[in-house]
MDAnalysis code that builds the backbone (N, CA, C; Angstrom):
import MDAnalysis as mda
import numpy as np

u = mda.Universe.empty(717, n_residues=239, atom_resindex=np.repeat(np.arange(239), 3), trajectory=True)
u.add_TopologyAttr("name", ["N", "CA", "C"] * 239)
u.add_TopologyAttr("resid", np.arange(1, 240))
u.add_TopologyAttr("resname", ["UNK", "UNK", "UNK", "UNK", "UNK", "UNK", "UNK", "UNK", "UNK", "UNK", "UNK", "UNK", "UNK", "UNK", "UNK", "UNK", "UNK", "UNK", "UNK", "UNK", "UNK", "UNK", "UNK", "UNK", "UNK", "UNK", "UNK", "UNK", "UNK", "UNK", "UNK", "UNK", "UNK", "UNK", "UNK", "UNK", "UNK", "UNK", "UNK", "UNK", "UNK", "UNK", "UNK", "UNK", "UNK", "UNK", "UNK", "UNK", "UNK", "UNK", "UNK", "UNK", "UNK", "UNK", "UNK", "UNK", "UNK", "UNK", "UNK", "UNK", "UNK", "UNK", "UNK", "UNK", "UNK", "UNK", "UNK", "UNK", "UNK", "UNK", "UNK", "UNK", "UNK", "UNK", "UNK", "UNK", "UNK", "UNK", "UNK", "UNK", "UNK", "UNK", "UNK", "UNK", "UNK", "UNK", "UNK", "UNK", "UNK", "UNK", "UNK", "UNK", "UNK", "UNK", "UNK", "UNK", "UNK", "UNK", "UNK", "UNK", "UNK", "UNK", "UNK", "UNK", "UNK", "UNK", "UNK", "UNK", "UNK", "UNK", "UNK", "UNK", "UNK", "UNK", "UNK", "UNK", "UNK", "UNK", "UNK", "UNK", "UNK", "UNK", "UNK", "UNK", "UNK", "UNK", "UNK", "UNK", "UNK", "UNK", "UNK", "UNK", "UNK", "UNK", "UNK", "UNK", "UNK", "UNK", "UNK", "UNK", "UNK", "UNK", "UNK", "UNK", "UNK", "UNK", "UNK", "UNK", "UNK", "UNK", "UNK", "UNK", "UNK", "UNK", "UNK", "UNK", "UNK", "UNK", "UNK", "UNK", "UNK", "UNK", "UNK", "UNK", "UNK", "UNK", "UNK", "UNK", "UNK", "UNK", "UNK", "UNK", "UNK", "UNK", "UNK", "UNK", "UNK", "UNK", "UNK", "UNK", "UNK", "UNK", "UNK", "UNK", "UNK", "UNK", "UNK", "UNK", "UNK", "UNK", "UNK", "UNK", "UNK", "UNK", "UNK", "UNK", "UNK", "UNK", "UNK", "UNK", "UNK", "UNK", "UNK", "UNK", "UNK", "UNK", "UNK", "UNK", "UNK", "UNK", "UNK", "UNK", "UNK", "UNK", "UNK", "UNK", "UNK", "UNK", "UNK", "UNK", "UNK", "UNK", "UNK", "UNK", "UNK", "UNK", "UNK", "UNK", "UNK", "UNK", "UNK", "UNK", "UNK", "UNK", "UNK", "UNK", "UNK", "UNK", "UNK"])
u.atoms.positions = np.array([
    [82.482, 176.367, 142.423],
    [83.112, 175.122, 142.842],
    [84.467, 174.958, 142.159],
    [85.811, 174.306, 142.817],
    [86.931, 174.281, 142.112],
    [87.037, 173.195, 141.447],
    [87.286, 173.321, 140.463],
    [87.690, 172.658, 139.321],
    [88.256, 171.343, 139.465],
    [88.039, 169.796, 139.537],
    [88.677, 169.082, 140.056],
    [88.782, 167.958, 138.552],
    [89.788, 166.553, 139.147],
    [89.704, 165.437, 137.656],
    [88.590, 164.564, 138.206],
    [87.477, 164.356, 137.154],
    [86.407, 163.123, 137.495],
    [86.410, 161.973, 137.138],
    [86.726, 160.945, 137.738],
    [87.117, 158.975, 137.324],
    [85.795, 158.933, 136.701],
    [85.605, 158.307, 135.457],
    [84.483, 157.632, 134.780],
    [83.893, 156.986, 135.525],
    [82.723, 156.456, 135.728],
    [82.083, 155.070, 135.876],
    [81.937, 154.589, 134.633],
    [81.288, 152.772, 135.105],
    [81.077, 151.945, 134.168],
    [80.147, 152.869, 132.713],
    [79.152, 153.887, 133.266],
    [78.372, 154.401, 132.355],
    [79.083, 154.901, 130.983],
    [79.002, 154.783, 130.116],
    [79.366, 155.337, 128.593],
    [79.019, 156.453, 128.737],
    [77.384, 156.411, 129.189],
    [77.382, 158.339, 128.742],
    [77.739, 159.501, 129.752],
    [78.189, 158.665, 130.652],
    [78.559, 160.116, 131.792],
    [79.467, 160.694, 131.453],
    [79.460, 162.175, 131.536],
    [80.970, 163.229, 131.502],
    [80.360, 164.350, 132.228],
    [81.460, 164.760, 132.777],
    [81.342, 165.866, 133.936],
    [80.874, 167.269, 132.710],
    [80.660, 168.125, 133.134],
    [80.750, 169.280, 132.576],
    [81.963, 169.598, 131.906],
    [81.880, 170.331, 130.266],
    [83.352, 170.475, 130.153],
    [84.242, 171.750, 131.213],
    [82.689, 172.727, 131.917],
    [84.006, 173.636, 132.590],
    [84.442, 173.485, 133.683],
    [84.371, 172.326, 134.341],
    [85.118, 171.705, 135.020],
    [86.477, 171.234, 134.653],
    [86.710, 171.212, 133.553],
    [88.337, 170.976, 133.500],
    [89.302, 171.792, 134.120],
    [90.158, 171.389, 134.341],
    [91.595, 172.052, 134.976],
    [92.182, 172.856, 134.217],
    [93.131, 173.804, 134.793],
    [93.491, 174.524, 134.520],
    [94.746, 174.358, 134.145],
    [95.605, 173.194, 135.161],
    [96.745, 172.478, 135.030],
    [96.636, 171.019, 135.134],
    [96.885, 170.180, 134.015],
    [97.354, 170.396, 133.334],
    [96.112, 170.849, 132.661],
    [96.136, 172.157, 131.644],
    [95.507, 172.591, 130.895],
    [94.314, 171.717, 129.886],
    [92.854, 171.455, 130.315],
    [92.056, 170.985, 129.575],
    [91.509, 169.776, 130.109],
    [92.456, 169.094, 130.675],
    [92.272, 167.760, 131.584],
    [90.633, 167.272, 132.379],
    [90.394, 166.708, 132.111],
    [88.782, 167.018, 132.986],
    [88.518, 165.502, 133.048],
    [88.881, 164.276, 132.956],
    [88.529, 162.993, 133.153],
    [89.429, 161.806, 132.918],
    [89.430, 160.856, 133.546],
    [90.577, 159.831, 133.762],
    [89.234, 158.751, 133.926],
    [89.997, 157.345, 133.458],
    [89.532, 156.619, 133.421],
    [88.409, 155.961, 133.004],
    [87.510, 155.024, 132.757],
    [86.560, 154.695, 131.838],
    [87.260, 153.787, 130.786],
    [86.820, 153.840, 129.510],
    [87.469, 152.700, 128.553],
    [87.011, 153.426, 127.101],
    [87.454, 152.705, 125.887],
    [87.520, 153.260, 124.842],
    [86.076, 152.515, 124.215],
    [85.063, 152.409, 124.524],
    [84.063, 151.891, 123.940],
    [83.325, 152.622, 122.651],
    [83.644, 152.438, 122.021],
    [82.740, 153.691, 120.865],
    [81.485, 154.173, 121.426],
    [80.899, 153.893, 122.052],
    [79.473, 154.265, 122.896],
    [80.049, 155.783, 123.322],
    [81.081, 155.161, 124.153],
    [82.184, 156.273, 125.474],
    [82.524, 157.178, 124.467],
    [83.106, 156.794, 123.128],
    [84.141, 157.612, 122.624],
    [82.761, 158.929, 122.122],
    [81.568, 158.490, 121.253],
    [81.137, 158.963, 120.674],
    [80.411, 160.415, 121.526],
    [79.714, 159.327, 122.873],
    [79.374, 160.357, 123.472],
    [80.445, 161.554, 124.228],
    [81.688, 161.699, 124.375],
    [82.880, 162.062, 124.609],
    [82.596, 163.617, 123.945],
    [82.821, 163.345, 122.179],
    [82.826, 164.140, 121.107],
    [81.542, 164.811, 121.222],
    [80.435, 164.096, 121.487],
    [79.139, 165.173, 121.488],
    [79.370, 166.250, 122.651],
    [79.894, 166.213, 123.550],
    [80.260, 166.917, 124.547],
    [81.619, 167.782, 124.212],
    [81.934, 168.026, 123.138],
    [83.054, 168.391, 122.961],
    [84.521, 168.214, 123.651],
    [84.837, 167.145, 124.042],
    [85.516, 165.746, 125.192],
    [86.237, 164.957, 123.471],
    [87.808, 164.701, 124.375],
    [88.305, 163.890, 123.135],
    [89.463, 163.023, 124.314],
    [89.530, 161.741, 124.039],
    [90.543, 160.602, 124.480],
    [91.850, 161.226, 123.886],
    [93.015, 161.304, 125.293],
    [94.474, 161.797, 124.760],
    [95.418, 160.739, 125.571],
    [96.062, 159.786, 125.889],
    [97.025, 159.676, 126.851],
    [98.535, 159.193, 125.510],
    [99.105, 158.963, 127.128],
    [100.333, 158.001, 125.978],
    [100.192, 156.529, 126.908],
    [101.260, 155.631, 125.872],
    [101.146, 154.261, 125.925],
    [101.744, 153.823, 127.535],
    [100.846, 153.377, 128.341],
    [101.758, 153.226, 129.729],
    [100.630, 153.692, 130.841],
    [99.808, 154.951, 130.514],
    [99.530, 156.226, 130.728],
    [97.961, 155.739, 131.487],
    [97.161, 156.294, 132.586],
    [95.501, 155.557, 132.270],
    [94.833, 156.803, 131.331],
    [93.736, 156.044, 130.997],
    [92.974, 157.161, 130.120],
    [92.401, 158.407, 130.539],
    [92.726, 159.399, 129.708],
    [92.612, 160.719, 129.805],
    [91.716, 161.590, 129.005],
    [90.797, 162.179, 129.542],
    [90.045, 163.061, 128.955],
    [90.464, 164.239, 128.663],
    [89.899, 165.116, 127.427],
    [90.230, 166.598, 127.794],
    [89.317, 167.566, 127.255],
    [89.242, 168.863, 127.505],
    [88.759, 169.564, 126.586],
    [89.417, 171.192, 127.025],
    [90.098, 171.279, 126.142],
    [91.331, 172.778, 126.704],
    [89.992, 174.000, 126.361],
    [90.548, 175.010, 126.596],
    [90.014, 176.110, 127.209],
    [89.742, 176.981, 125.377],
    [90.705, 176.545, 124.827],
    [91.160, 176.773, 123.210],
    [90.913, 175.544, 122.338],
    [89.958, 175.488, 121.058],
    [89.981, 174.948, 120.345],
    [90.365, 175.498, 118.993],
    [90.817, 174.585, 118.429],
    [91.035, 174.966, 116.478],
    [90.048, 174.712, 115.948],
    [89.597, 175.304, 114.823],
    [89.016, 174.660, 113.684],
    [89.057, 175.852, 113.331],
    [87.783, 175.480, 111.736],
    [87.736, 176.016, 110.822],
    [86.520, 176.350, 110.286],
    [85.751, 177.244, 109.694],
    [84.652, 177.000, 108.993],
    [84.849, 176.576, 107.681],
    [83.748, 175.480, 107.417],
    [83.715, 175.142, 106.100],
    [83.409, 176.441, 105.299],
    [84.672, 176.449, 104.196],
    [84.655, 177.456, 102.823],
    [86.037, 178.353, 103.244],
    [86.634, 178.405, 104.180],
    [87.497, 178.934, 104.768],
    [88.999, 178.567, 104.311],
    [89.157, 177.402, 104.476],
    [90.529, 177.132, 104.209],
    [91.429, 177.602, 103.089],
    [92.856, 177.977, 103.767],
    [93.538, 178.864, 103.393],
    [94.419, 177.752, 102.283],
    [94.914, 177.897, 100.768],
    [95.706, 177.896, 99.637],
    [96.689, 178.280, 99.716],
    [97.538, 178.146, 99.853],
    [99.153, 178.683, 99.497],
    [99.260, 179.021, 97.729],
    [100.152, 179.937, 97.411],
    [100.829, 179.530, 96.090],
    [101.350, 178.309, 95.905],
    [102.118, 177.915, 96.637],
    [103.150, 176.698, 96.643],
    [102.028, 175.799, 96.395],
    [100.895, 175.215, 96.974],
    [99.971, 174.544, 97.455],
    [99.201, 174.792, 96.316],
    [98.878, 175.785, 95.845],
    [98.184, 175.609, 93.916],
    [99.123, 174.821, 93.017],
    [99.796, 175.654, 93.059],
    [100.774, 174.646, 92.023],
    [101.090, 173.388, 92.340],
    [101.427, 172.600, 93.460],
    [101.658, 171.519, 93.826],
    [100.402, 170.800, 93.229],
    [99.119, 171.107, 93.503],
    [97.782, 170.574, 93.231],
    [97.632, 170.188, 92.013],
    [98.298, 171.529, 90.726],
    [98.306, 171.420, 89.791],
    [99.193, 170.311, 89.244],
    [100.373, 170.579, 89.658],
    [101.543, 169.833, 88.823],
    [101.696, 168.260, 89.384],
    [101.147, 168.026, 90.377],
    [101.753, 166.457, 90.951],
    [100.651, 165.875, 90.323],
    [100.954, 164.371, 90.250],
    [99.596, 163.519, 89.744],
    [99.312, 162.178, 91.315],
    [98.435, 163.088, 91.902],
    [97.843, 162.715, 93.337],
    [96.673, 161.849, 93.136],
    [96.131, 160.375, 93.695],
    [95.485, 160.244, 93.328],
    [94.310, 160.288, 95.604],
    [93.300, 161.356, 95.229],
    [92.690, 160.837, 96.303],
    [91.601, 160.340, 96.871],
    [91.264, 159.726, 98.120],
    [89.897, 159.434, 97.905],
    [89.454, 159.487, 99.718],
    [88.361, 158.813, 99.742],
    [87.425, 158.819, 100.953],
    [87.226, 157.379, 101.563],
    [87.488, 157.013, 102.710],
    [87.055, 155.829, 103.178],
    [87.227, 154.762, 102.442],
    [88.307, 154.764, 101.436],
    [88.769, 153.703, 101.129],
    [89.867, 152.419, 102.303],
    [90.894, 153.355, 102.268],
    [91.924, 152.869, 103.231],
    [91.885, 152.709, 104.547],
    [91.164, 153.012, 105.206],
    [91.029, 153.702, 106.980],
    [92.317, 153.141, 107.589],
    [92.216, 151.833, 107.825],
    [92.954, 150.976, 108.233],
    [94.596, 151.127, 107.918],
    [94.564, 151.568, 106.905],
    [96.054, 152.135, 106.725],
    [96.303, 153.441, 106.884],
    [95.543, 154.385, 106.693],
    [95.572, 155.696, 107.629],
    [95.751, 155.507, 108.952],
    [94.824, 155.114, 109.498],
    [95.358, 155.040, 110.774],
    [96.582, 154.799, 111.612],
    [96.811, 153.147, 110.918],
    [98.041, 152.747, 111.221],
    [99.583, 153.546, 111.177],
    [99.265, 154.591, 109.698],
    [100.289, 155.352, 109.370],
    [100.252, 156.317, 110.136],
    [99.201, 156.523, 111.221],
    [99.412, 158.360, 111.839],
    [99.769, 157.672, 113.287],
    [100.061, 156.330, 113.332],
    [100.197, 155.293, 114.797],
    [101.940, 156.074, 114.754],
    [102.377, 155.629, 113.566],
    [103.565, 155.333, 113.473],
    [104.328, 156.733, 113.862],
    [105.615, 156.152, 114.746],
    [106.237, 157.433, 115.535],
    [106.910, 158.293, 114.547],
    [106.901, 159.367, 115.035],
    [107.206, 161.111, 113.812],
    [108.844, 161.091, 114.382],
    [109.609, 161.432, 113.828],
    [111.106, 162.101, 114.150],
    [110.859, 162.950, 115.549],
    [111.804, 162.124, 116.087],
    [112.076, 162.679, 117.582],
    [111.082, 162.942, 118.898],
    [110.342, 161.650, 118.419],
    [109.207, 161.180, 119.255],
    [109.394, 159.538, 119.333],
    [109.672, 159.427, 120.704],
    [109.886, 158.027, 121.492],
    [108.728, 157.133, 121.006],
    [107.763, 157.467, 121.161],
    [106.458, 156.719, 120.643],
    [104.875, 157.092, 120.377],
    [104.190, 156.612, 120.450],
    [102.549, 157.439, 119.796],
    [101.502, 157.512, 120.986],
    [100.930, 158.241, 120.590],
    [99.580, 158.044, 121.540],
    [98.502, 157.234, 121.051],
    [98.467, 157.157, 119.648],
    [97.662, 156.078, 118.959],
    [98.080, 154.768, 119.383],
    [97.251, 154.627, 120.675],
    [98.065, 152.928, 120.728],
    [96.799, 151.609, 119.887],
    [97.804, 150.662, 120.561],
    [96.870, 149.187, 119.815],
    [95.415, 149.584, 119.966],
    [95.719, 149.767, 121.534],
    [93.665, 150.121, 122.053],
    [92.871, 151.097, 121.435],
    [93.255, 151.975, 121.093],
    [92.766, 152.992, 120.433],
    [92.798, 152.888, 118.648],
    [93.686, 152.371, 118.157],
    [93.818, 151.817, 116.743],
    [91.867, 150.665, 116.741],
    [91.873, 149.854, 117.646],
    [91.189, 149.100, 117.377],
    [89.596, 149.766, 117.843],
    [89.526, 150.644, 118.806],
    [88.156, 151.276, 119.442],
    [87.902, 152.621, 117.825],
    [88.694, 152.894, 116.948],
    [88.394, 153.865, 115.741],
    [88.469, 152.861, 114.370],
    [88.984, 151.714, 114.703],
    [88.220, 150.384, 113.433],
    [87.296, 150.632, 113.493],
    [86.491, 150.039, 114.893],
    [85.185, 149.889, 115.420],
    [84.279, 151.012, 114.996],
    [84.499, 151.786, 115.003],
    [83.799, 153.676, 114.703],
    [83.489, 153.649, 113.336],
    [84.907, 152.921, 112.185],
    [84.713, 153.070, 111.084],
    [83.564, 152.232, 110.540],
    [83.501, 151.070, 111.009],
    [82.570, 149.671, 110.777],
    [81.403, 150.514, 110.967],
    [81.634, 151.339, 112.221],
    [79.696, 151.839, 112.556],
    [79.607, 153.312, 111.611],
    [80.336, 153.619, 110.814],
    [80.011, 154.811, 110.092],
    [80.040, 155.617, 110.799],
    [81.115, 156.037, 111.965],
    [81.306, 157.677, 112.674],
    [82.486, 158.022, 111.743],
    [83.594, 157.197, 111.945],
    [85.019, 157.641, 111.786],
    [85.464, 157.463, 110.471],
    [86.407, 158.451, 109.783],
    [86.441, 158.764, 108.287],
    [87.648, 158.980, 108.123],
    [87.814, 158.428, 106.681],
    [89.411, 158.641, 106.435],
    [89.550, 159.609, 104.773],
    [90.625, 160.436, 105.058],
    [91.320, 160.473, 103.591],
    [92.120, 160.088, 103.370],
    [92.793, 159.359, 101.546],
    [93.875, 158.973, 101.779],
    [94.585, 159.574, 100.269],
    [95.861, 159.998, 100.318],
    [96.472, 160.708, 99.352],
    [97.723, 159.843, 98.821],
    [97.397, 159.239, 97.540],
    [98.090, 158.197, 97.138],
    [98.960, 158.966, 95.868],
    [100.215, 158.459, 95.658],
    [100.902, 158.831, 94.160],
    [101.610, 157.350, 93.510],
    [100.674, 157.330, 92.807],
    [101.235, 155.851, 92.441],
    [100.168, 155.008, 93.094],
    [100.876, 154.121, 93.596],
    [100.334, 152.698, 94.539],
    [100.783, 153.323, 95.683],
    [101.254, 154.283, 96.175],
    [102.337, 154.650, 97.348],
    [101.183, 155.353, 98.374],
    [100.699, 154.943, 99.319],
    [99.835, 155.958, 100.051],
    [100.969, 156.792, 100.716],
    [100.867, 158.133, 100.682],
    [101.835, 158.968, 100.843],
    [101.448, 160.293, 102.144],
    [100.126, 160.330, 102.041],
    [99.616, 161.262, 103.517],
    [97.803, 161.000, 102.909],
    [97.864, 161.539, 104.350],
    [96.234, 160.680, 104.676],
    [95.766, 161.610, 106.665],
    [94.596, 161.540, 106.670],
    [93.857, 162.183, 107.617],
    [92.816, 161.183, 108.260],
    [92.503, 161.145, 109.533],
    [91.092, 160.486, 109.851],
    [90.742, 161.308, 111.017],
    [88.972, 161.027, 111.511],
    [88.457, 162.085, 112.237],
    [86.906, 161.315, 112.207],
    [86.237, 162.164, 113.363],
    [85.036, 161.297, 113.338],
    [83.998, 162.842, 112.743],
    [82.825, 161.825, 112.585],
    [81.523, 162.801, 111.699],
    [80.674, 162.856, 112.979],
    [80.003, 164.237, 112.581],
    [79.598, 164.091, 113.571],
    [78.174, 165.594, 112.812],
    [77.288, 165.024, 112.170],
    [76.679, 165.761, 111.492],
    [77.402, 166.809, 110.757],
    [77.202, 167.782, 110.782],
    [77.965, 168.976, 109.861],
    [78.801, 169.392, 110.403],
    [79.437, 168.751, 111.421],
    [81.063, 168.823, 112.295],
    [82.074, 167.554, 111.552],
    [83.324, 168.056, 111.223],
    [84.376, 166.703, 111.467],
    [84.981, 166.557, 112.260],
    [85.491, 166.407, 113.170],
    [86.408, 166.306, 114.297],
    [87.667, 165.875, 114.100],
    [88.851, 166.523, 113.206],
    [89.999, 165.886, 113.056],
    [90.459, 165.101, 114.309],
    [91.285, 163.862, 113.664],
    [92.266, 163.245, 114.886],
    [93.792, 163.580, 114.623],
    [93.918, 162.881, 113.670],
    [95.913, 162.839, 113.078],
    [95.401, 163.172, 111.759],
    [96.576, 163.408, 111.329],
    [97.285, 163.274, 110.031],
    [98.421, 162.949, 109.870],
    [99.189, 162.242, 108.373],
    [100.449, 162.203, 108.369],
    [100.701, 162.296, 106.924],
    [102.206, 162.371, 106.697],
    [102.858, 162.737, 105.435],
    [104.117, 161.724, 105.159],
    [104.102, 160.746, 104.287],
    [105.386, 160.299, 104.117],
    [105.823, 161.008, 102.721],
    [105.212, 162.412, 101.710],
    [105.793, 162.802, 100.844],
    [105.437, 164.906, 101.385],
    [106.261, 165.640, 101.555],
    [106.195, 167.163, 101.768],
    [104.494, 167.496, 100.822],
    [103.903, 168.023, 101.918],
    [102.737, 168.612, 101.709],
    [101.514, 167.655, 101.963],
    [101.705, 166.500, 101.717],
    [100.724, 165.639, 101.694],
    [99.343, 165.189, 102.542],
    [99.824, 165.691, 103.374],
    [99.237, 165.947, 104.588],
    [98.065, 167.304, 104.643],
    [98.599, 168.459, 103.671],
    [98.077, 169.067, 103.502],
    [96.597, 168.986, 102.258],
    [97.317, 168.197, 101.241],
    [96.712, 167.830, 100.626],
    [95.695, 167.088, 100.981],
    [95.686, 166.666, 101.453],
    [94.348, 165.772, 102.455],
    [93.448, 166.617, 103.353],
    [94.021, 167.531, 104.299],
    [93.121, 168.535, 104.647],
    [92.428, 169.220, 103.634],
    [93.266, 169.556, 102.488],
    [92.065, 170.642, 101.813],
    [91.227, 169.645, 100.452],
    [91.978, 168.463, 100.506],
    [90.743, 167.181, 99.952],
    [89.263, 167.102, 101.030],
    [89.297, 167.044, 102.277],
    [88.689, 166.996, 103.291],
    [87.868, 168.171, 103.440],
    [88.375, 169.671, 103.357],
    [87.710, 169.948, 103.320],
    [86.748, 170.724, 102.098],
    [87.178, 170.789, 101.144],
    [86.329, 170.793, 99.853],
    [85.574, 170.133, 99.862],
    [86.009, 169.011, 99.898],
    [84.452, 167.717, 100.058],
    [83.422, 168.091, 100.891],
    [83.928, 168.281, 102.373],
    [82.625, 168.550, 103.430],
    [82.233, 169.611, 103.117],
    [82.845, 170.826, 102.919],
    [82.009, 172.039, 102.366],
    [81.044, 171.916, 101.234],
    [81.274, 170.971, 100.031],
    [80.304, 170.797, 99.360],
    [79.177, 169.429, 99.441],
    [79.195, 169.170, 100.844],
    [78.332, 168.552, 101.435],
    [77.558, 169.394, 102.469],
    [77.858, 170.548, 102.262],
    [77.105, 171.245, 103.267],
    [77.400, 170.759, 104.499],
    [78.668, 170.436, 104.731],
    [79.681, 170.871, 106.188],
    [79.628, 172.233, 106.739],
    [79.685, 172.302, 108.091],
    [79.633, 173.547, 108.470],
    [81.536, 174.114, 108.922],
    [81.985, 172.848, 110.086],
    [83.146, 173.444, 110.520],
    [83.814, 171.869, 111.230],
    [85.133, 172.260, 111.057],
    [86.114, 170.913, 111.210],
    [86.952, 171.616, 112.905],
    [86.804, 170.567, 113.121],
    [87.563, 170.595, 114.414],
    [88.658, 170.376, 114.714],
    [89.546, 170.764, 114.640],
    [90.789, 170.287, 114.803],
    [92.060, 169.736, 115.851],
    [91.146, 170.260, 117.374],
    [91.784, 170.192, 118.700],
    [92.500, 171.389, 118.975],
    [94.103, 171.055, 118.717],
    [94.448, 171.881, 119.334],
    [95.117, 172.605, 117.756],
    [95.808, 173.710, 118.213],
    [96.228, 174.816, 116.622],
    [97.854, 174.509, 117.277],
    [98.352, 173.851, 115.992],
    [99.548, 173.697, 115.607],
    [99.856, 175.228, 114.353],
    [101.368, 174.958, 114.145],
    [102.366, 176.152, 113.115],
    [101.185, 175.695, 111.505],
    [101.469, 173.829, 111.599],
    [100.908, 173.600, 110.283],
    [99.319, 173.605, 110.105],
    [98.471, 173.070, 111.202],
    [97.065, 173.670, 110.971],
    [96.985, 175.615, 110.756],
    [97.825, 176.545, 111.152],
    [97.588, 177.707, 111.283],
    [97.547, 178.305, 109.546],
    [98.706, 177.846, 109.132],
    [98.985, 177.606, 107.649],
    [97.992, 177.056, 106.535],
    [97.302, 176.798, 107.258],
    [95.783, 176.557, 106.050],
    [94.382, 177.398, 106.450],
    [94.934, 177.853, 107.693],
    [93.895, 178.948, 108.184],
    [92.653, 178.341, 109.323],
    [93.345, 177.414, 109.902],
    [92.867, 177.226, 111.038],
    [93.684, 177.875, 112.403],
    [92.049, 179.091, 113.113],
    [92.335, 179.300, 113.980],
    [91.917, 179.034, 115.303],
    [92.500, 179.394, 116.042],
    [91.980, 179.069, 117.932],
    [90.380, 180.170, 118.422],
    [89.297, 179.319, 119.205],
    [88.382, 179.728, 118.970],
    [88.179, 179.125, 120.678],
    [87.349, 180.379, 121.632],
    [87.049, 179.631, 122.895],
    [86.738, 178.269, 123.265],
    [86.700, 177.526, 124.054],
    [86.136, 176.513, 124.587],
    [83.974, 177.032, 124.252],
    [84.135, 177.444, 125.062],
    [82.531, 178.187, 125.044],
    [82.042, 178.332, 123.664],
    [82.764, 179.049, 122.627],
    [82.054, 179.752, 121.202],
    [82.364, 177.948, 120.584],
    [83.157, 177.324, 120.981],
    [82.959, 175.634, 120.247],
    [82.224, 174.582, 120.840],
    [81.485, 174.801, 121.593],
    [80.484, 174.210, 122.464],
    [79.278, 174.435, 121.846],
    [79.203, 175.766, 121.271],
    [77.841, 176.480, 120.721],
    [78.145, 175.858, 119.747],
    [78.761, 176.046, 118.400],
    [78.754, 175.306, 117.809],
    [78.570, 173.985, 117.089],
    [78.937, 173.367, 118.382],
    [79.103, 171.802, 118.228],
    [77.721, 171.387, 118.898],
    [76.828, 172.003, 119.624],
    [75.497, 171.925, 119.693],
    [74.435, 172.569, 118.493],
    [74.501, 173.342, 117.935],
    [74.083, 173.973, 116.642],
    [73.780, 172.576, 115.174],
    [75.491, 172.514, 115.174],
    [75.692, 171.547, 113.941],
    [75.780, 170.036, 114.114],
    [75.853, 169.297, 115.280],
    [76.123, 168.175, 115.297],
    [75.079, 167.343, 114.966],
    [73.964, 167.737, 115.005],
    [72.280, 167.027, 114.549],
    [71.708, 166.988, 113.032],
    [72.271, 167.961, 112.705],
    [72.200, 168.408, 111.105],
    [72.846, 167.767, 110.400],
    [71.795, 167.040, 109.149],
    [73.152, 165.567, 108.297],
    [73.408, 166.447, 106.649],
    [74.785, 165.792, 106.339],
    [75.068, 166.334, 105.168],
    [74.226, 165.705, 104.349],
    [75.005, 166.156, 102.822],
    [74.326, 165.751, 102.058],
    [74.032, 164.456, 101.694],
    [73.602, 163.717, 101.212],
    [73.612, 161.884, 100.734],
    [74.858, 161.249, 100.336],
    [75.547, 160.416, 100.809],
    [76.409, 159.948, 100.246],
    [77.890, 160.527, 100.770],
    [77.677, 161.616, 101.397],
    [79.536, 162.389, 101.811],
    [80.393, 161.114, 102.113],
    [79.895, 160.299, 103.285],
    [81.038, 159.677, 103.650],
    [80.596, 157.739, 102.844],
    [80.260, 157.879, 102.007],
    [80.622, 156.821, 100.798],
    [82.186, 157.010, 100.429],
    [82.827, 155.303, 100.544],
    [84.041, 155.583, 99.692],
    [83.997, 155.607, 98.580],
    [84.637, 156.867, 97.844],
    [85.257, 157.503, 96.529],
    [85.907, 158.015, 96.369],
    [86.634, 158.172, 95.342],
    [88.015, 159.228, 95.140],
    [87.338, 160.558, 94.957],
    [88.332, 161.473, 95.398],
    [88.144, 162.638, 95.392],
    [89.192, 163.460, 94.360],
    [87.987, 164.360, 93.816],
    [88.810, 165.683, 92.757],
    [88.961, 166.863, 93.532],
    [90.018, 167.293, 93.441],
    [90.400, 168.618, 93.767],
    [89.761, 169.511, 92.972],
    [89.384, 170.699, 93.611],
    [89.060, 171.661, 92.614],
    [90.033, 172.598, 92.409],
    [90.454, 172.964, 91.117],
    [91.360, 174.136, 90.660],
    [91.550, 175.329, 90.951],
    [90.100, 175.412, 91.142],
    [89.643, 177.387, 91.444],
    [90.049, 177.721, 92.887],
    [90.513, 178.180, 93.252],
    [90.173, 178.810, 94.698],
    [89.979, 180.658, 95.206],
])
């Protein structure tokens, strides 16, 4: 059967098959529906993630290529030891959400505007209140300076954004993120799609199909007690 786009109904849990998505635009597989955390959550169990821009109706996707990573994997730089070492970072877990978020809303250099809109800022509050959606936040000083959020999803994370208002910081939060889930007995972080800077910590592109298996494998399986309690987080030295 050819591949066509499927309009939501009122139902939360309906989604087409993911290999029904299109081919052009690449990943595309559903329009319309609403941002209900019900919608959103069941979305992600299906390996399905909400993308549009502000203006735009809502858009489903799931590309043919996913990123991630296995937990224990992530790649260290030199630069990135020493930075760890020498800066005085302070970070933590589900403290901030609300200002993570807001900060990965906010438009990047040479981008007109975000895809994080109001509606979507307020449907991943909602997520946080119900204990799906998780934040890191990488502070120096009083200054929150880069920070990450993403939903849980048993021994899966599902990155969303990240951002950096100080060089690296951003990074620093991924490998806060994932040290932590790895020693929660995390299995693998999701990342969407593989950017220059996810590639750089050693996230690579992995079928649609081999992340489906996956994300059926690990998504039922709970970490350890306590992972997504807010607390600050220690870096570890060793790598």
């Amino acid at each position: 059967m050819k591949n066509h786009l499927t309009t939501l109904t009122n139902d939360p849990t309906l989604f087409p098959n993911v290999s029904h998505a299109l081919e052009d635009p690449e990943g595309l597989l559903a329009i319309g529906g609403d941002l209900h955390p019900l919608r959103i959550i069941n979305a992600y169990q299906r390996g399905i993630f909400p993308w549009y821009n502000e203006g735009e109706p809502l858009l489903w996707w799931s590309p043919n290529e996913r990123a991630t990573i296995l937990a224990g994997k992530v790649h260290i730089s030199k630069s990135m030891r020493r930075l760890i070492r020498k800066e005085n970072y302070t970070l933590s877990i589900n403290k901030h959400f609300s200002e993570v978020i807001h900060a990965c809303a906010a438009p990047r250099k040479g981008q007109p505007g975000t895809w994080i809109t109001a509606e979507m800022i307020d449907a991943y509050l909602q997520l946080h209140q119900q204990g799906w959606a998780h934040s890191v936040e990488v502070f120096r000083g009083n200054e929150l300076v880069g920070g990450l959020y993403g939903i849980g999803l048993g021994q899966i994370f599902c990155g969303e954004s990240m951002f950096s208002r100080s060089e690296n910081a951003s990074k620093m939060a991924f490998i806060a993120l994932h040290q932590h889930f790895h020693a929660a007995n995390g299995k693998l972080i999701d990342c969407q799609m593989l950017t220059p800077h996810l590639a750089s910590l050693g996230v690579q592109a992995s079928s649609r199909a081999d992340f489906i298996k996956q994300l059926k494998l690990y998504q039922k399986n709970a970490l350890k007690l306590g992972c997504w309690q807010a607390q600050t987080l220690t870096l570890s030295t060793i790598f």
